[in-house]
DRENDO-1510 file (C-alpha; in Angstrom, 1 decimal, always signed):
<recs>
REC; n; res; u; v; w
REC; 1; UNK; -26.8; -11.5; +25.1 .
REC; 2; UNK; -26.6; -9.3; +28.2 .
REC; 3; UNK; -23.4; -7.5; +28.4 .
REC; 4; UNK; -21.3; -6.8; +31.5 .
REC; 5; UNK; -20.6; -3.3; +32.5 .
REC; 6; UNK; -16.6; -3.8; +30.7 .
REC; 7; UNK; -17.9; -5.0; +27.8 .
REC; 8; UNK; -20.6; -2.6; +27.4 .
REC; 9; UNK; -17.7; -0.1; +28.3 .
REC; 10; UNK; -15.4; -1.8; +24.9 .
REC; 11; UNK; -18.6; -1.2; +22.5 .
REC; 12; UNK; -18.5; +2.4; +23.1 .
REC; 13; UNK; -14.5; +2.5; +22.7 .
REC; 14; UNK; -15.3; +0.4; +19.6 .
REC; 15; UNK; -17.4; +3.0; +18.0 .
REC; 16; UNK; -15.3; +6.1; +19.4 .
REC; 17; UNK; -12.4; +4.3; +17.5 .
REC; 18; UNK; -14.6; +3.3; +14.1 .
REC; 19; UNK; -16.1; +6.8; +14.1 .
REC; 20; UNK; -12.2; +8.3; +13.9 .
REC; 21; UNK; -11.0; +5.6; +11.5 .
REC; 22; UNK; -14.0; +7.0; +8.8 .
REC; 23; UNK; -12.1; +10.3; +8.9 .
REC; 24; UNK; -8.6; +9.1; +8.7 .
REC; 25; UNK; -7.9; +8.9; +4.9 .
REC; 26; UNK; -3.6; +8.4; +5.1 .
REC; 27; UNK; -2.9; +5.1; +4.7 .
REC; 28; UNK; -0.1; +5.2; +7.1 .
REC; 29; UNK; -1.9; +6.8; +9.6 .
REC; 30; UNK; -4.7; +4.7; +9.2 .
REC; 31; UNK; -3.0; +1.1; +9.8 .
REC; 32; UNK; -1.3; +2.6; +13.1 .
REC; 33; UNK; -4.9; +3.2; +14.3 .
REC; 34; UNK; -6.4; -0.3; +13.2 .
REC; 35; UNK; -3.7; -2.0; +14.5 .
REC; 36; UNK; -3.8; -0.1; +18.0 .
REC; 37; UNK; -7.7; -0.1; +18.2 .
REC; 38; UNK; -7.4; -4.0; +17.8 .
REC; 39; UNK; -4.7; -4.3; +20.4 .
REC; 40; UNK; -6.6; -1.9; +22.3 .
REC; 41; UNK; -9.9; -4.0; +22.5 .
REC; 42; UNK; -9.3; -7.0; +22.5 .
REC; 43; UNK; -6.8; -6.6; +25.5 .
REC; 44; UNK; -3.9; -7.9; +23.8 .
REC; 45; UNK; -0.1; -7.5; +24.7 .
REC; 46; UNK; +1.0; -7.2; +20.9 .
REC; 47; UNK; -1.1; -6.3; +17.6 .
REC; 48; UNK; -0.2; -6.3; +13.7 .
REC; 49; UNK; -2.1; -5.9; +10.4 .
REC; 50; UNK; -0.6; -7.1; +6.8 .
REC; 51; UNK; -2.2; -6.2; +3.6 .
REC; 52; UNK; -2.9; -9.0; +1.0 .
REC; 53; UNK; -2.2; -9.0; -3.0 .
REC; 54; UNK; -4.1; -11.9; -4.5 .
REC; 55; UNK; -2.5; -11.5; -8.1 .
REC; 56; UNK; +0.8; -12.5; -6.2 .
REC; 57; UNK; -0.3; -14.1; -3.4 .
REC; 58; UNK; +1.2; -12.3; -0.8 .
REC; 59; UNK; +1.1; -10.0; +2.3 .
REC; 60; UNK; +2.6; -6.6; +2.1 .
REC; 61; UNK; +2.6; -3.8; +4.2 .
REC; 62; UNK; +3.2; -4.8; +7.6 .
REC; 63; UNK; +2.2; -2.8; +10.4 .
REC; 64; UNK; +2.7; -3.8; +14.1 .
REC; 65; UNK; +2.1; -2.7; +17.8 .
REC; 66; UNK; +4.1; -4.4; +20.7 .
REC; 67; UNK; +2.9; -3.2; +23.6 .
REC; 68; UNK; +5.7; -5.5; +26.2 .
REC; 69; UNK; +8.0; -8.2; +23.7 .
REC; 70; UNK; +9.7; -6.7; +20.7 .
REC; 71; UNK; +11.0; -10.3; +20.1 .
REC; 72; UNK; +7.2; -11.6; +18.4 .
REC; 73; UNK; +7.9; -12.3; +14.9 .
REC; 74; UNK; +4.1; -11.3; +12.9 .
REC; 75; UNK; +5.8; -12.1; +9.6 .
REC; 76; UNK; +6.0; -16.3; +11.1 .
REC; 77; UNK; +2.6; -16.2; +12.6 .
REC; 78; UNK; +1.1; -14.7; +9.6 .
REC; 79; UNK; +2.8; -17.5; +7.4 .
REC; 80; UNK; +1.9; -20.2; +9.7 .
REC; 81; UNK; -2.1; -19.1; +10.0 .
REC; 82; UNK; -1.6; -17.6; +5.6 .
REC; 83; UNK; -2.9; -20.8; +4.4 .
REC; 84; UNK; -6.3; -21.2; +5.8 .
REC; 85; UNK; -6.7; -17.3; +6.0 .
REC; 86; UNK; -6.5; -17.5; +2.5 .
REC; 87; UNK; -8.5; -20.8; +1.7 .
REC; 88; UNK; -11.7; -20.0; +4.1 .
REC; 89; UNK; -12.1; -16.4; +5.1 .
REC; 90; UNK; -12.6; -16.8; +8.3 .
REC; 91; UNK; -11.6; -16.0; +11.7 .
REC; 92; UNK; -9.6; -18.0; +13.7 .
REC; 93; UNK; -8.8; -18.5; +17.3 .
REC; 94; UNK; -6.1; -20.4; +19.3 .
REC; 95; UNK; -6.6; -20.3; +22.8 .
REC; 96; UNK; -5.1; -23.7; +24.0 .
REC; 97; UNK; -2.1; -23.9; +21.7 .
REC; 98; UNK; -2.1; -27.9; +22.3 .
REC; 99; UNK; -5.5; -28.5; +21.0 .
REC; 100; UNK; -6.7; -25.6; +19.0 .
REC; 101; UNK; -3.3; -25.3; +16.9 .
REC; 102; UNK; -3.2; -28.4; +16.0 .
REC; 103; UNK; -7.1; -28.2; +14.3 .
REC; 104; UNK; -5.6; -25.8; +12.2 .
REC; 105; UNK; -2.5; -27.9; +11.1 .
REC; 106; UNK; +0.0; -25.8; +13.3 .
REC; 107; UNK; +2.9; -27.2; +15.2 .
REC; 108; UNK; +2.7; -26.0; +18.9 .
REC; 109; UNK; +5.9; -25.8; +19.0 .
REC; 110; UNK; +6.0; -23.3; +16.0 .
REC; 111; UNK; +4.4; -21.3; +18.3 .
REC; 112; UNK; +7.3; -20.6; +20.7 .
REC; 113; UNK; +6.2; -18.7; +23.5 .
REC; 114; UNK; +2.9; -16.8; +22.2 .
REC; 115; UNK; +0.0; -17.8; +24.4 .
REC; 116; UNK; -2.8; -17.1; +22.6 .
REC; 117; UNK; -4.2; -15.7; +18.9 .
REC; 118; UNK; -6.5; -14.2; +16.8 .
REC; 119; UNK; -6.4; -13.7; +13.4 .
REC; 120; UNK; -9.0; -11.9; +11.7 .
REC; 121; UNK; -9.8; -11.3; +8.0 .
REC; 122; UNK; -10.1; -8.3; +6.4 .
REC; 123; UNK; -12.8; -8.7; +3.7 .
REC; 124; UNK; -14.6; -6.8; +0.7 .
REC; 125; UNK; -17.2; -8.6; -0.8 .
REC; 126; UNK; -15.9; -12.4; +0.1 .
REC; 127; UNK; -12.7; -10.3; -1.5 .
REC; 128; UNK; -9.3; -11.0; +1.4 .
REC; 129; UNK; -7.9; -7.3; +1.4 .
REC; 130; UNK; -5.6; -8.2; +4.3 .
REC; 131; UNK; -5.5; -9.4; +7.8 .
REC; 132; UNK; -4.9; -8.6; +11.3 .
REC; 133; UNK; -3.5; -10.4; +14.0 .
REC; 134; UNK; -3.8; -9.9; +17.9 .
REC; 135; UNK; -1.0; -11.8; +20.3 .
REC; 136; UNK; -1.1; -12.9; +23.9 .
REC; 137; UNK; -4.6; -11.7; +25.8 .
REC; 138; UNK; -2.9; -9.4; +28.6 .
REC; 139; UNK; -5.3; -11.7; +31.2 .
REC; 140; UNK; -6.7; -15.2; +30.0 .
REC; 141; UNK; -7.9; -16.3; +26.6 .
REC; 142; UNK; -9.4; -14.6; +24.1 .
REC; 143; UNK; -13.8; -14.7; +24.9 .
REC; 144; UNK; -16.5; -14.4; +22.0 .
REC; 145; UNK; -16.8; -11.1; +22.8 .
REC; 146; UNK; -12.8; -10.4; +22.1 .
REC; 147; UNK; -13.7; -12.1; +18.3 .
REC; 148; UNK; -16.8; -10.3; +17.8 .
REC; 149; UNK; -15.4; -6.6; +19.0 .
REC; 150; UNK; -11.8; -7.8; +16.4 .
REC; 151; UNK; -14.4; -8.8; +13.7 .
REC; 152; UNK; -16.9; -5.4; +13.7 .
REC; 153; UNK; -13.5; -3.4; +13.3 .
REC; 154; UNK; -12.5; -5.7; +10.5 .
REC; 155; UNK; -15.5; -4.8; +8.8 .
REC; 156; UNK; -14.8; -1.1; +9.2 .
REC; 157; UNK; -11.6; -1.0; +9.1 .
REC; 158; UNK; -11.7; -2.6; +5.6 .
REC; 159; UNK; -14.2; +0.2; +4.5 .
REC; 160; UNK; -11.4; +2.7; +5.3 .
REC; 161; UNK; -8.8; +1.0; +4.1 .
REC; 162; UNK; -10.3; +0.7; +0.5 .
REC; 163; UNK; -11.7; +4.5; +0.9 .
REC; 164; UNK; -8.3; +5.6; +1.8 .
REC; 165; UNK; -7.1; +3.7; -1.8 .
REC; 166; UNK; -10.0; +5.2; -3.6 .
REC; 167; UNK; -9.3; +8.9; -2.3 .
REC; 168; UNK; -5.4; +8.9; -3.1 .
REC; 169; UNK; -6.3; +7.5; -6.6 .
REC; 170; UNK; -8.2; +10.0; -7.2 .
REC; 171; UNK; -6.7; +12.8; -6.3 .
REC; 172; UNK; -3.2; +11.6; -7.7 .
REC; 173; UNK; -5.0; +11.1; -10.8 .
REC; 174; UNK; -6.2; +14.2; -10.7 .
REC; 175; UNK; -2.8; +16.0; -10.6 .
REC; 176; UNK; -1.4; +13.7; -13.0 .
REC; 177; UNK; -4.0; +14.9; -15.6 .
REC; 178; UNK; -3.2; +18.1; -14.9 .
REC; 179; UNK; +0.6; +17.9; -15.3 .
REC; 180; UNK; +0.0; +16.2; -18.8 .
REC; 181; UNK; -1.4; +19.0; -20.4 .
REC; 182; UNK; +1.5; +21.1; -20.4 .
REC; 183; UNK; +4.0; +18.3; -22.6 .
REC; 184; UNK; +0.9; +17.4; -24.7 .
REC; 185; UNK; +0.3; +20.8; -25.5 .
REC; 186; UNK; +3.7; +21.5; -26.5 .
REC; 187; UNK; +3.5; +18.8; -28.6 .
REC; 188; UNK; +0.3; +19.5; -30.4 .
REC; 189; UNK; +2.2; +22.7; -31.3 .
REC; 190; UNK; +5.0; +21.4; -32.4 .
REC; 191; UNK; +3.4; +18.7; -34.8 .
REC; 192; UNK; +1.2; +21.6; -36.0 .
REC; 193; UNK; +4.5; +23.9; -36.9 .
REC; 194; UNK; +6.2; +20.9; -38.3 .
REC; 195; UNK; +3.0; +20.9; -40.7 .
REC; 196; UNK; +3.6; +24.2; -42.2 .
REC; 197; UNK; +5.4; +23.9; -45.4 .
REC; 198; UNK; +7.1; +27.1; -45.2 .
REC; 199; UNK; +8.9; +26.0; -42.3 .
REC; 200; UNK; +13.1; +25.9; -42.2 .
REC; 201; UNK; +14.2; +22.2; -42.7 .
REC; 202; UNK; +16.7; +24.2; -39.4 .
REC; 203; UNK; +13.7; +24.7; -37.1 .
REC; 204; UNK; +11.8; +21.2; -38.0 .
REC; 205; UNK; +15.1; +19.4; -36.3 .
REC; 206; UNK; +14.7; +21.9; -33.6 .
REC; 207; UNK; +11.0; +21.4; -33.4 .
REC; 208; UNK; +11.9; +17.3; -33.5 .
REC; 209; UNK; +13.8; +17.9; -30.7 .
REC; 210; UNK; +11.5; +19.8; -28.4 .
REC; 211; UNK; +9.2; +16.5; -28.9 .
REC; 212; UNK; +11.5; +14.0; -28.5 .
REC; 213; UNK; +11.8; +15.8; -25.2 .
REC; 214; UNK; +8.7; +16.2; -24.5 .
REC; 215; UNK; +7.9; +12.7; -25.0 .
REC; 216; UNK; +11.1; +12.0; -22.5 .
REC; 217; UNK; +9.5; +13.7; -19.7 .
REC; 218; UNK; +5.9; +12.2; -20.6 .
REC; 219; UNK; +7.2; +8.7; -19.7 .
REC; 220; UNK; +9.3; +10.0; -16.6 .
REC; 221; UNK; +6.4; +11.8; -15.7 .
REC; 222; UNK; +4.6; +8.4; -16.1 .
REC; 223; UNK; +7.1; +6.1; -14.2 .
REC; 224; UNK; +7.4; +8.4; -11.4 .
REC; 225; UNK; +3.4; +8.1; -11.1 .
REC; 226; UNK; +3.1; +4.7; -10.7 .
REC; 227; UNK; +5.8; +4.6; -8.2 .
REC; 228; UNK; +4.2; +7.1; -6.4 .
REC; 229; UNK; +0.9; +5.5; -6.8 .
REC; 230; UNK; +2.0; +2.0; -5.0 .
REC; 231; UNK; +4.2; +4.1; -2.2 .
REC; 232; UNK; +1.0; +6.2; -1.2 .
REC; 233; UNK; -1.6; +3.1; -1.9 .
REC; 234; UNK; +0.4; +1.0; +0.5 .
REC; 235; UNK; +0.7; -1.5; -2.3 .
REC; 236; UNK; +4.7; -1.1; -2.8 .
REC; 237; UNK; +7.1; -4.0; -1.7 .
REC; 238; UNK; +9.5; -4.1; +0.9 .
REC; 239; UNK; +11.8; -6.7; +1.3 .
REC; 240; UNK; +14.1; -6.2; +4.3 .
REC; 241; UNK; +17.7; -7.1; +4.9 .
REC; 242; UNK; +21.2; -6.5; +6.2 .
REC; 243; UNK; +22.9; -4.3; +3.4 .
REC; 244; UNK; +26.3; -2.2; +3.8 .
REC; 245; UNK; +25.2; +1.2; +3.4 .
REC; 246; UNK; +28.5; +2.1; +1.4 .
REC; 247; UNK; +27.7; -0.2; -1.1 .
REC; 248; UNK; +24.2; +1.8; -2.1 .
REC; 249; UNK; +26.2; +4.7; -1.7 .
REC; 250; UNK; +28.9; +3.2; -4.2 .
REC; 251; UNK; +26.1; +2.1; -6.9 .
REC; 252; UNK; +24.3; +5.4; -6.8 .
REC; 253; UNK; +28.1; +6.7; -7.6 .
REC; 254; UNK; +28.6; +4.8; -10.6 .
REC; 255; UNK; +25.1; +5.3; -11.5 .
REC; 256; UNK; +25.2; +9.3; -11.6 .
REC; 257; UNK; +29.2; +9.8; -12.4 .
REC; 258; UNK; +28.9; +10.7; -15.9 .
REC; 259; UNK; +25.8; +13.0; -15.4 .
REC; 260; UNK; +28.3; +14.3; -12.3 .
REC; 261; UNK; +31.4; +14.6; -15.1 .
REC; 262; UNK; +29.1; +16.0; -18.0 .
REC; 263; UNK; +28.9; +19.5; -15.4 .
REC; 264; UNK; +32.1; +19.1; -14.2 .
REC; 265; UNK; +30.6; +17.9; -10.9 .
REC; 266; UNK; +32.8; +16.1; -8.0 .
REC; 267; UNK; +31.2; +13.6; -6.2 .
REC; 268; UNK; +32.5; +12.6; -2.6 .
REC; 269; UNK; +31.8; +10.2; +0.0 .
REC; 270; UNK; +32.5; +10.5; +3.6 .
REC; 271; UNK; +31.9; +6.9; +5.5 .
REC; 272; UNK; +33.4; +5.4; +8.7 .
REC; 273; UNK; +36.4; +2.9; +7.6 .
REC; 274; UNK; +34.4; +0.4; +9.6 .
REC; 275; UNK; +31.8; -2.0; +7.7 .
REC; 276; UNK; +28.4; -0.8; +9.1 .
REC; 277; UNK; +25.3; -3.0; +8.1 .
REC; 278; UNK; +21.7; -1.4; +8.8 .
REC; 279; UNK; +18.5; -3.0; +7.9 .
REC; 280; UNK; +17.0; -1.5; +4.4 .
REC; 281; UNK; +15.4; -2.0; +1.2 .
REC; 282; UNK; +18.4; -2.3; -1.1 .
REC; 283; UNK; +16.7; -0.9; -4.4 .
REC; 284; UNK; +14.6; +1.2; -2.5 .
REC; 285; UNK; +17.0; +2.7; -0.5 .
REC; 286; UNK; +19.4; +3.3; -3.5 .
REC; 287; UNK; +16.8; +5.1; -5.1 .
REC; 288; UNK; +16.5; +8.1; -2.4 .
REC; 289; UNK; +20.4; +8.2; -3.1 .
REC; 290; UNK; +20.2; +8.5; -6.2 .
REC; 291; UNK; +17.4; +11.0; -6.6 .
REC; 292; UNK; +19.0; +13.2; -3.9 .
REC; 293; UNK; +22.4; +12.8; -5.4 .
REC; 294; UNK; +20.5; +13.4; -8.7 .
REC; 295; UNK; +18.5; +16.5; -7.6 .
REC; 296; UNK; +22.3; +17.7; -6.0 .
REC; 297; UNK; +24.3; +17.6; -9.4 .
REC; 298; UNK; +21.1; +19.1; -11.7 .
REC; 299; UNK; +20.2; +22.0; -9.0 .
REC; 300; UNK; +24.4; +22.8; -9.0 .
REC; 301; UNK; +26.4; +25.6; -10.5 .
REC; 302; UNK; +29.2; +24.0; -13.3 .
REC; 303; UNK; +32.2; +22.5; -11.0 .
REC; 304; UNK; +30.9; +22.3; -8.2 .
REC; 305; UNK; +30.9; +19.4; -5.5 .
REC; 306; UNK; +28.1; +17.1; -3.9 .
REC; 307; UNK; +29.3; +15.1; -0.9 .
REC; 308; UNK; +27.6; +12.0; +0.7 .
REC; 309; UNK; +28.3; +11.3; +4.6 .
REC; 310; UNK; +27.0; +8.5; +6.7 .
REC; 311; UNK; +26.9; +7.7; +10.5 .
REC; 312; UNK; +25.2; +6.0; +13.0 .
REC; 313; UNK; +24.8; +5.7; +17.0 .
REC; 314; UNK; +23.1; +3.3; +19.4 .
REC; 315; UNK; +19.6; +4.6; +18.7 .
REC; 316; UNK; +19.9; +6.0; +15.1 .
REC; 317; UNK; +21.8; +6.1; +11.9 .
REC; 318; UNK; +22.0; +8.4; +8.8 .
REC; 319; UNK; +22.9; +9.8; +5.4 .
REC; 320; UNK; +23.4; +13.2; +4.2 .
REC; 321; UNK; +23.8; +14.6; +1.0 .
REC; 322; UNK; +25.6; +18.1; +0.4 .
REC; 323; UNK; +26.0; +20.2; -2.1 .
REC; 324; UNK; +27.7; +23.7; -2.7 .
REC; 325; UNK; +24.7; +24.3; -5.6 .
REC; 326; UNK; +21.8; +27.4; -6.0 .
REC; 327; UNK; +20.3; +26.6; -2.8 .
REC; 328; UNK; +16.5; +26.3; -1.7 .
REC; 329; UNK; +14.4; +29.6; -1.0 .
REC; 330; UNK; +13.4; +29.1; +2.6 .
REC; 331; UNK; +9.5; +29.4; +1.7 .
REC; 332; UNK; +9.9; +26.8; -0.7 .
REC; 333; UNK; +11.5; +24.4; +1.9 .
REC; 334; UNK; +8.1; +23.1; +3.0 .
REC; 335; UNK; +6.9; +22.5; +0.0 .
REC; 336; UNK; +9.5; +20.5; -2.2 .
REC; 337; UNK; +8.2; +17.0; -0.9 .
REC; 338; UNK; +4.9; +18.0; -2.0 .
REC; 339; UNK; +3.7; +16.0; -5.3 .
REC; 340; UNK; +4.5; +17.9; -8.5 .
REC; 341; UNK; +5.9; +20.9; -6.7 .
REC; 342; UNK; +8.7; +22.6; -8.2 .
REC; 343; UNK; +10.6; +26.0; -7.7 .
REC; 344; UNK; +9.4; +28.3; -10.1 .
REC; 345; UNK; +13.0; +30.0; -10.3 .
REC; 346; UNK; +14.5; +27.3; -11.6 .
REC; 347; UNK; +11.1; +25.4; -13.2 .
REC; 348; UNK; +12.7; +26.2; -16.7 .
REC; 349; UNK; +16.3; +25.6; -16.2 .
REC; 350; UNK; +16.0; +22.1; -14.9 .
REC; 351; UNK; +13.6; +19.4; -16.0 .
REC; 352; UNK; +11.9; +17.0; -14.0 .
REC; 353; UNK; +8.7; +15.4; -13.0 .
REC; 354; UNK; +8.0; +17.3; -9.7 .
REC; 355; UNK; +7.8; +13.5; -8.2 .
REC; 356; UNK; +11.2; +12.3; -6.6 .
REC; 357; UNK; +11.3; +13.6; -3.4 .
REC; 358; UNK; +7.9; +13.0; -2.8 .
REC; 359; UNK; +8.9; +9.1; -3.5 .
REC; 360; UNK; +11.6; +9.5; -1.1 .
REC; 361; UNK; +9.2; +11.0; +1.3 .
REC; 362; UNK; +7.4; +8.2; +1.0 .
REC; 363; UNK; +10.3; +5.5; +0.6 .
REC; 364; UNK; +11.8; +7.1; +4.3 .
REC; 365; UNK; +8.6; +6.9; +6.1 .
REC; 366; UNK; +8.2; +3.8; +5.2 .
REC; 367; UNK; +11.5; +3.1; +6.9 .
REC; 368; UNK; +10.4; +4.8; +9.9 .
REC; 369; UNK; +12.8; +7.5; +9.3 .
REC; 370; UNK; +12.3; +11.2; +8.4 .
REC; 371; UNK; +14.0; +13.7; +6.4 .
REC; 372; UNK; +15.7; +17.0; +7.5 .
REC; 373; UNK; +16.3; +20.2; +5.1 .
REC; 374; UNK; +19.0; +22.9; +4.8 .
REC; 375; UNK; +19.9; +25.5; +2.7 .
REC; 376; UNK; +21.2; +28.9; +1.7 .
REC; 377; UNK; +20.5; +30.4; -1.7 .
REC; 378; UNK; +23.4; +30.6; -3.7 .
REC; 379; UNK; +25.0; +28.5; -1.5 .
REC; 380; UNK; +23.9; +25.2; -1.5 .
REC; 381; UNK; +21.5; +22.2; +0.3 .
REC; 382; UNK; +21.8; +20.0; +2.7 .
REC; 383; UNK; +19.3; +17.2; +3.6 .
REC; 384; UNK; +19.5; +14.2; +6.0 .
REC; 385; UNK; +17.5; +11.2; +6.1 .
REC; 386; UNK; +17.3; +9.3; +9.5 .
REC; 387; UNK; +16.5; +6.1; +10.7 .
REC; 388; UNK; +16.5; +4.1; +14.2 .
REC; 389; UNK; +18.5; +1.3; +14.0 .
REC; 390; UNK; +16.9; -2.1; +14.3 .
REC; 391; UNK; +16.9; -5.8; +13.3 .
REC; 392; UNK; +15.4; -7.0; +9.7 .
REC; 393; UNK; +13.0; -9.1; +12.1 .
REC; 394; UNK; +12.0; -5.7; +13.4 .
REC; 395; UNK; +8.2; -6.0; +11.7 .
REC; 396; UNK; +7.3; -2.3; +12.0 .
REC; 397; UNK; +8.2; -1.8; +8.6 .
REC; 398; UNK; +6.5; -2.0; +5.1 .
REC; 399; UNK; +7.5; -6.0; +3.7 .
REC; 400; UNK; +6.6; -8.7; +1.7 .
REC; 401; UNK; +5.7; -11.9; +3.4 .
REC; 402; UNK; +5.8; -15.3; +1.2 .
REC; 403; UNK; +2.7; -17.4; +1.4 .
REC; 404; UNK; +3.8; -21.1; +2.2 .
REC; 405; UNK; +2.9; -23.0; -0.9 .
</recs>
């Protein structure tokens, strides 16, 4: 096949863009860049990638780029095209939407206004690890040199995708093992005192006590793992919808009040008297509230106060969470969203698994959003998470996508 000058002039984008994608190792990072390198070329108007679980059968972890119409829905095309993406493996190509859609069982009208498609596999060994779909060929249809340039960065793009998997369970498993040994030695000591038979029947309760606690923060320190584990493998599930943002304030309330009342804590809430709707994760959003409001009561002096504000504008809205508590040294600010970090002053006086607020890192991103830190020693914290406001159909977001049956 003799190439033309532009398509010789694609192959060496091609390889510029596979040569970065074997050094990109976050998986966030890395699905922006597959999904713009296939927009990119294949001279589409609109790009997406979804990753596949076959134990459940569905795509998660939806990624898209819209270069001109915002109003595509990737979650509709995927389900239409899920089917036979699933059953043969192989790529597939609609360029006349009369003809060609209906060879693969698709209603043109289901279609709507999308020109053209191509919807390639993402496959390890026969394996379907996900999928990616380019939308609308900026000028004409989609050529067999379009397919061949989408299907070479399928191939590499799968390599990173499962190297990027590989690398963060490693090293997350890594760190784990480390923060076990602490808890397991303390209790190797304390069964071995327990042991002695000169020991005080006083001390053994004590002694039961220290393990029982121990054993406590083994299986929070567990939990918090696996949640991490999904968030950072891309493997966690999403599943968008219009939700009153008081009401996750009002269930992380009820949730924490008695923790709040055992300290003498107040907990307050400062919302617009208008019902405001933004499009969330319900459990997962209630979880940063909770940890947040969580981390505000334990890292807080006896009486004091945590408020919880929220607010929104055209382009953005937002949470905060206050409190009046010891405050964050400023050189630890960078690093309390790091996994298993925790301030050594107070690394004693508080338990925990050093994990929550690198879920709600995670959790936030995954929103699009980002998270903002304040504080004063002896004073107290403030931290904001904001998001831009869009529609659930909105598909640059992190969901679970139901494969017809």
């Amino acid at each position: 096949m003799i190439l033309t000058e532009s398509e010789l002039d694609r192959y060496k984008k091609l390889i510029a863009i596979l040569r970065d994608l074997a050094s990109t190792l976050d998986m966030d990072t890395l699905l922006n860049r597959v999904v713009s390198a296939a927009r990119e070329v294949s001279g589409s108007t609109a790009a997406s990638i979804a990753l596949y679980d076959p134990s459940e059968e569905q795509f998660y972890y939806h990624v898209r780029k819209n270069q001109d119409d915002p109003g595509i829905d990737f979650s509709f095309l995927l389900n239409l095209v899920s089917g036979k993406i699933i059953a043969n493996k192989t790529t597939i190509r609609i360029n006349d939407v009369i003809s060609d859609s209906e060879k693969y069982g698709i209603k043109p009208a289901d279609l709507g206004k999308v020109r053209n498609l191509v919807v390639v596999p993402l496959l390890s060994k026969r394996e379907l690890i996900g999928v990616f779909v380019a939308v609308d060929r900026v000028s004409g249809s989609y050529s067999d040199t379009d397919v061949e340039l989408l299907e070479a960065l399928a191939v590499q793009s799968t390599i990173a995708i499962i190297n990027s998997r590989l690398f963060h369970q490693s090293d997350l498993m890594a760190e784990f093992i480390h923060e076990l040994r602490t808890p397991l030695t303390s209790i190797g000591t304390a069964t071995y005192l327990i042991s002695r038979p000169d020991m005080p029947e006083e001390k053994v309760k004590n002694i039961l006590g220290n393990i029982n606690n121990e054993i406590k923060r083994l299986n929070d320190l567990a939990t918090s793992f696996l949640e991490l584990a999904r968030l950072r493998s891309g493997r966690a599930r999403y599943q968008m919808s219009q939700i009153d943002i008081e009401q996750i304030i009002d269930t992380a309330f009820q949730t924490l009040q008695l923790t709040a009342d055992g300290r003498g804590i107040t907990l307050q809430k400062d919302v617009p008297t208008s019902r405001t709707l933004v499009a969330v994760d319900r459990d997962k959003m209630t979880q940063v509230l909770i940890n947040l409001i969580s981390n505000a009561i334990k890292y807080n002096r006896e009486h004091g106060w945590v408020i919880v504000r929220f607010g929104q504008d055209e382009a953005v809205w937002w949470f905060e969470v206050e409190d009046n508590g010891m405050g964050i040294p400023s050189e630890a600010i960078p690093r309390i969203f790091q996994r298993f970090y925790r301030g050594k002053s107070v690394e004693r006086e508080v338990t925990g698994s050093g994990l929550g607020l690198s879920i709600c890192s995670e959790i936030v991103k995954a929103h699009g959003g980002k998270i903002e830190v304040n504080s004063l020693l002896d004073q107290g914290t403030f931290i904001r998470c904001i998001f831009p406001v869009r529609p659930t159909t909105d598909q640059g977001l992190s969901r679970t996508f139901n494969v017809p049956g």
